[in-house]
C-alpha positions as CSV (number, residue, x, y, z in Angstrom):
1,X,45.4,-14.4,-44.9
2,X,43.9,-14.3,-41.0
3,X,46.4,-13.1,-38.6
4,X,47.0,-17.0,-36.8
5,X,48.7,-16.9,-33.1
6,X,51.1,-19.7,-34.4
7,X,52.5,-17.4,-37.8
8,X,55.8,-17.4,-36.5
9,X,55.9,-21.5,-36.2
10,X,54.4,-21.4,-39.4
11,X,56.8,-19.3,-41.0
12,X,59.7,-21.9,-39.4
13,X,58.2,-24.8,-40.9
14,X,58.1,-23.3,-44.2
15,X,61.7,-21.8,-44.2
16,X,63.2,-25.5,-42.7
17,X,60.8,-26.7,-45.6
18,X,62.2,-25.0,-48.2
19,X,66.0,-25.1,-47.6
20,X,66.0,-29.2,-46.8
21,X,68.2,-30.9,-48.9
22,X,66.4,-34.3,-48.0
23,X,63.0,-33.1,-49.8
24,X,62.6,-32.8,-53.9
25,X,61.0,-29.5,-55.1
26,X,57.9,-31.7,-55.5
27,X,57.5,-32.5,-52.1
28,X,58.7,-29.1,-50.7
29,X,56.1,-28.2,-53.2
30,X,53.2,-30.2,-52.1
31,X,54.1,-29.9,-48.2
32,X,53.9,-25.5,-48.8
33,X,50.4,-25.8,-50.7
34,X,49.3,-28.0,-48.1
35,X,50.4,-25.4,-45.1
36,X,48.6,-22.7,-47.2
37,X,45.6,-24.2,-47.3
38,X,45.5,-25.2,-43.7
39,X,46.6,-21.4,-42.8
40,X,43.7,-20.1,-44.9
41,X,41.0,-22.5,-43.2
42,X,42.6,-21.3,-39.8
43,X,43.1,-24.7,-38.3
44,X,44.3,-26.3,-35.2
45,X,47.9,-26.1,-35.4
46,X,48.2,-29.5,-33.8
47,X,46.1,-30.5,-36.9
48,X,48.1,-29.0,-39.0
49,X,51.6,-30.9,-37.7
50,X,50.0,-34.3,-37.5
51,X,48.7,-33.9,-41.4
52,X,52.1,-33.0,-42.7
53,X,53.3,-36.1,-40.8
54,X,50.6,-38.3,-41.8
55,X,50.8,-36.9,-45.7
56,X,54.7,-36.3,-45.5
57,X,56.2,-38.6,-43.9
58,X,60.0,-36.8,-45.0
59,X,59.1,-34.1,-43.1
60,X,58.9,-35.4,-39.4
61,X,63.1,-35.4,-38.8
62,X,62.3,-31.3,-39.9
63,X,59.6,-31.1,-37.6
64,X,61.3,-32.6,-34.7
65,X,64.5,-30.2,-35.3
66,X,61.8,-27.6,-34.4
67,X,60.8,-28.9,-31.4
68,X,57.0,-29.8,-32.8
69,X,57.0,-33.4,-32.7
C-alpha cells in the first residue's frame, strides 16, 4: 500500500468501524473493502468520507464522532 498523508485518519475510521455496535459484520465488512480500495487508488480523502456517507449511510454518526463530517 502507498504511504497516504491521511493513514492515521484512515486507521481511526477503520478502528471506530470495526468496534460499532450499530453496524452488522456485513456492513463493517463492505464499509473496510470499500476504504481498501479507495487507500490503494490513493484518493482524495474528502472523496473517500463523502462515498462512505453516500454508500453507508450508518456510518455518518461514526464519522462525525471523529470530527470528519
Amino acid at each position: 500500500m502507498p504511504h497516504h498523508k491521511d493513514h492515521e485518519k484512515l486507521e481511526a475510521i477503520k478502528e471506530a468501524i470495526k468496534s460499532s455496535e450499530k453496524l452488522t459484520q456485513e456492513q463493517k465488512s463492505n464499509a473496510l473493502a470499500h476504504i481498501e480500495e479507495w487507500y490503494k487508488e490513493d484518493k482524495a480523502f474528502g472523496s473517500l468520507i463523502e462515498a462512505l456517507v453516500e454508500k453507508f449511510a450508518e456510518l455518518e454518526p461514526i464519522l462525525a464522532e471523529l470530527g470528519l463530517v
